[in-house]
Residue, then its C-alpha position, 0 to 999 in steps of 0.5 A: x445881128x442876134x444878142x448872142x452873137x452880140x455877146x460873143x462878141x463883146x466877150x471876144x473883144x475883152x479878152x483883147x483887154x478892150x473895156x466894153x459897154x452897151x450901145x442903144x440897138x441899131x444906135x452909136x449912143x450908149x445904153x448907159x450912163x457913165x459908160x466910160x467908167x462903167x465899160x468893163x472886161x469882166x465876163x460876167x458883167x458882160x453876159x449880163x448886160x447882153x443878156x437884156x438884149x441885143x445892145x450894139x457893141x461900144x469900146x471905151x478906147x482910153x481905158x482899152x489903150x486904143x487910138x481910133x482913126x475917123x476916116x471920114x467921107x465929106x458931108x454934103x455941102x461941107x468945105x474941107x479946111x484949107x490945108x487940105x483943099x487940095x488936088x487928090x485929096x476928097x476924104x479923111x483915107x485921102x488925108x491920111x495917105x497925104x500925112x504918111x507922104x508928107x512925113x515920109x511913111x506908111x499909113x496904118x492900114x495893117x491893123x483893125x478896121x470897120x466901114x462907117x455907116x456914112x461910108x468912112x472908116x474907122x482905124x483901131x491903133x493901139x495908143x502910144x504908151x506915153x502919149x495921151x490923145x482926146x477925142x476930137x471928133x466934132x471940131x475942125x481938125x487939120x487930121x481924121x479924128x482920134x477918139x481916146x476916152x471921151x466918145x465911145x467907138x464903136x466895132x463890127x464884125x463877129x466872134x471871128x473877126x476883128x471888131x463887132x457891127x452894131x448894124x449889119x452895114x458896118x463891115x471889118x478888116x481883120x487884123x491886130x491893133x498896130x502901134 
Protein backbone atom coordinates (compact mmCIF):
# COMPACT_ATOMS: atom_id res chain seq x y z
CA UNK A 1 0.00 0.00 0.00
CA UNK A 2 1.29 3.42 -1.08
CA UNK A 3 2.18 6.06 2.09
CA UNK A 4 -0.50 8.06 1.00
CA UNK A 5 -2.78 5.72 1.20
CA UNK A 6 -1.40 4.83 4.43
CA UNK A 7 -1.87 8.20 5.92
CA UNK A 8 -5.23 8.42 4.72
CA UNK A 9 -5.86 5.97 6.38
CA UNK A 10 -4.30 6.75 9.83
CA UNK A 11 -5.82 9.96 9.53
CA UNK A 12 -9.44 8.13 9.16
CA UNK A 13 -8.95 6.09 11.90
CA UNK A 14 -8.30 9.10 14.42
CA UNK A 15 -11.48 10.77 13.48
CA UNK A 16 -12.76 7.61 14.90
CA UNK A 17 -10.80 8.55 18.18
CA UNK A 18 -8.55 5.77 17.70
CA UNK A 19 -4.77 6.78 18.94
CA UNK A 20 -2.38 5.84 16.12
CA UNK A 21 1.36 5.03 15.87
CA UNK A 22 3.89 3.88 13.02
CA UNK A 23 4.51 0.38 12.45
CA UNK A 24 7.83 -0.91 11.03
CA UNK A 25 6.97 -1.32 6.80
CA UNK A 26 5.54 -4.71 6.28
CA UNK A 27 6.11 -5.50 10.27
CA UNK A 28 3.30 -5.82 13.34
CA UNK A 29 6.61 -3.73 15.57
CA UNK A 30 6.11 -0.39 16.09
CA UNK A 31 8.69 2.24 14.43
CA UNK A 32 8.82 4.08 17.69
CA UNK A 33 9.51 3.71 21.30
CA UNK A 34 6.99 4.42 23.74
CA UNK A 35 4.38 3.86 21.18
CA UNK A 36 1.47 3.76 23.57
CA UNK A 37 1.93 7.02 25.29
CA UNK A 38 3.24 8.56 21.74
CA UNK A 39 0.15 7.12 19.64
CA UNK A 40 -1.89 10.13 18.81
CA UNK A 41 -5.31 11.38 17.11
CA UNK A 42 -3.65 14.79 16.27
CA UNK A 43 -3.60 15.10 12.37
CA UNK A 44 -0.63 16.89 12.21
CA UNK A 45 1.37 14.70 14.15
CA UNK A 46 0.12 11.91 11.83
CA UNK A 47 0.86 13.57 8.26
CA UNK A 48 4.31 13.98 9.77
CA UNK A 49 5.27 11.01 10.65
CA UNK A 50 3.59 9.27 7.24
CA UNK A 51 5.01 11.50 5.57
CA UNK A 52 8.80 9.70 6.20
CA UNK A 53 7.25 6.69 4.62
CA UNK A 54 5.24 4.18 4.11
CA UNK A 55 4.84 2.96 8.12
CA UNK A 56 2.01 0.26 8.74
CA UNK A 57 -0.91 1.24 10.64
CA UNK A 58 -0.80 0.39 14.50
CA UNK A 59 -3.77 1.26 17.33
CA UNK A 60 -2.93 1.67 20.48
CA UNK A 61 -6.35 -0.20 21.71
CA UNK A 62 -6.49 1.24 25.72
CA UNK A 63 -6.32 4.73 24.86
CA UNK A 64 -8.51 4.28 21.62
CA UNK A 65 -11.11 2.41 24.21
CA UNK A 66 -11.02 -0.55 22.04
CA UNK A 67 -11.01 -4.44 22.93
CA UNK A 68 -9.44 -6.54 20.21
CA UNK A 69 -10.61 -10.25 19.79
CA UNK A 70 -7.37 -12.60 18.56
CA UNK A 71 -9.17 -15.22 16.70
CA UNK A 72 -6.71 -17.38 16.20
CA UNK A 73 -5.77 -20.71 13.55
CA UNK A 74 -3.54 -23.37 15.98
CA UNK A 75 0.11 -23.38 15.04
CA UNK A 76 1.42 -26.43 14.09
CA UNK A 77 2.30 -28.71 16.36
CA UNK A 78 0.42 -26.84 19.35
CA UNK A 79 -2.11 -28.62 21.94
CA UNK A 80 -5.28 -26.70 22.39
CA UNK A 81 -5.87 -26.18 26.28
CA UNK A 82 -8.20 -28.67 27.44
CA UNK A 83 -11.47 -26.93 27.84
CA UNK A 84 -11.31 -26.81 24.41
CA UNK A 85 -10.15 -29.90 23.13
CA UNK A 86 -13.15 -30.92 22.12
CA UNK A 87 -15.34 -32.05 18.94
CA UNK A 88 -16.03 -28.64 16.37
CA UNK A 89 -13.73 -26.76 18.04
CA UNK A 90 -10.24 -26.44 15.85
CA UNK A 91 -9.61 -22.41 15.86
CA UNK A 92 -9.96 -19.26 18.05
CA UNK A 93 -13.57 -18.36 15.62
CA UNK A 94 -14.63 -21.92 16.97
CA UNK A 95 -13.82 -21.21 20.43
CA UNK A 96 -15.50 -18.07 20.44
CA UNK A 97 -18.90 -19.65 18.57
CA UNK A 98 -18.76 -22.34 21.84
CA UNK A 99 -18.44 -19.21 24.30
CA UNK A 100 -21.52 -17.34 22.88
CA UNK A 101 -23.37 -20.92 22.92
CA UNK A 102 -22.56 -21.71 26.21
CA UNK A 103 -23.52 -18.23 27.64
CA UNK A 104 -26.81 -18.36 25.62
CA UNK A 105 -25.67 -15.42 22.77
CA UNK A 106 -24.62 -13.86 19.88
CA UNK A 107 -20.66 -13.73 18.85
CA UNK A 108 -19.82 -10.47 17.97
CA UNK A 109 -19.26 -10.68 14.34
CA UNK A 110 -21.14 -7.31 13.36
CA UNK A 111 -18.37 -5.04 14.15
CA UNK A 112 -14.86 -4.42 12.55
CA UNK A 113 -12.55 -6.98 11.61
CA UNK A 114 -9.28 -7.95 9.79
CA UNK A 115 -7.82 -11.54 8.30
CA UNK A 116 -4.56 -12.27 10.15
CA UNK A 117 -1.73 -12.87 7.95
CA UNK A 118 -1.71 -16.63 9.68
CA UNK A 119 -5.26 -16.86 8.54
CA UNK A 120 -7.11 -15.64 12.04
CA UNK A 121 -8.80 -12.77 12.62
CA UNK A 122 -8.86 -9.92 14.61
CA UNK A 123 -12.33 -8.44 16.14
CA UNK A 124 -12.53 -4.44 17.05
CA UNK A 125 -15.03 -4.16 19.88
CA UNK A 126 -15.55 -1.16 21.44
CA UNK A 127 -14.36 -1.68 25.33
CA UNK A 128 -16.89 -1.85 28.22
CA UNK A 129 -16.94 1.71 30.02
CA UNK A 130 -16.18 0.26 33.43
CA UNK A 131 -14.12 -2.65 32.85
CA UNK A 132 -10.67 -2.66 31.87
CA UNK A 133 -9.05 -5.72 30.04
CA UNK A 134 -4.89 -6.33 29.58
CA UNK A 135 -3.34 -7.80 26.85
CA UNK A 136 -3.18 -11.52 27.09
CA UNK A 137 -1.64 -12.46 24.10
CA UNK A 138 1.36 -14.93 24.58
CA UNK A 139 -0.12 -16.97 27.33
CA UNK A 140 -2.31 -19.95 27.52
CA UNK A 141 -5.66 -18.37 27.63
CA UNK A 142 -8.99 -20.66 27.89
CA UNK A 143 -10.59 -17.30 25.19
CA UNK A 144 -9.15 -15.40 22.03
CA UNK A 145 -6.83 -13.02 23.36
CA UNK A 146 -7.80 -9.24 23.90
CA UNK A 147 -5.25 -6.66 23.37
CA UNK A 148 -6.30 -3.38 25.41
CA UNK A 149 -3.20 -1.31 25.94
CA UNK A 150 0.06 -3.38 26.17
CA UNK A 151 0.30 -4.52 22.33
CA UNK A 152 -0.41 -2.65 19.85
CA UNK A 153 -3.25 -3.97 17.04
CA UNK A 154 -2.83 -3.67 13.95
CA UNK A 155 -5.91 -2.60 11.13
CA UNK A 156 -6.35 -3.07 7.59
CA UNK A 157 -8.18 -2.07 4.54
CA UNK A 158 -8.08 1.56 3.22
CA UNK A 159 -9.94 5.28 3.45
CA UNK A 160 -13.15 3.49 2.87
CA UNK A 161 -13.18 0.72 4.86
CA UNK A 162 -13.08 -0.34 8.16
CA UNK A 163 -9.35 -0.43 9.41
CA UNK A 164 -5.90 -0.20 7.38
CA UNK A 165 -3.69 -3.26 6.08
CA UNK A 166 -0.08 -3.15 6.92
CA UNK A 167 0.52 -5.59 4.11
CA UNK A 168 -1.76 -6.19 1.17
CA UNK A 169 -2.65 -9.92 2.68
CA UNK A 170 -4.69 -8.55 5.44
CA UNK A 171 -8.38 -7.97 4.38
CA UNK A 172 -11.49 -6.16 6.40
CA UNK A 173 -15.16 -6.40 7.15
CA UNK A 174 -16.46 -3.03 7.15
CA UNK A 175 -18.51 -2.41 10.15
CA UNK A 176 -18.48 -0.09 13.64
CA UNK A 177 -16.90 -1.26 16.74
CA UNK A 178 -20.06 -3.29 18.87
CA UNK A 179 -19.97 -2.98 22.41
Amino acid sequence: MASDELMRAALSHATRGWHIFPLRPNDKRPAIRDWETRATTDPARIRQAWAQGPFGIGIACGPSDLVVLDLDRPKPDTLRPVEWDRPGIHDGADVLAALAEDHGVEPPLDTLAVQTGSGGEHLYLRAPDDLRIRNSAGSSTSAPAAATSSQPARSCGGAATAATATTSSHHCRTGSPTG
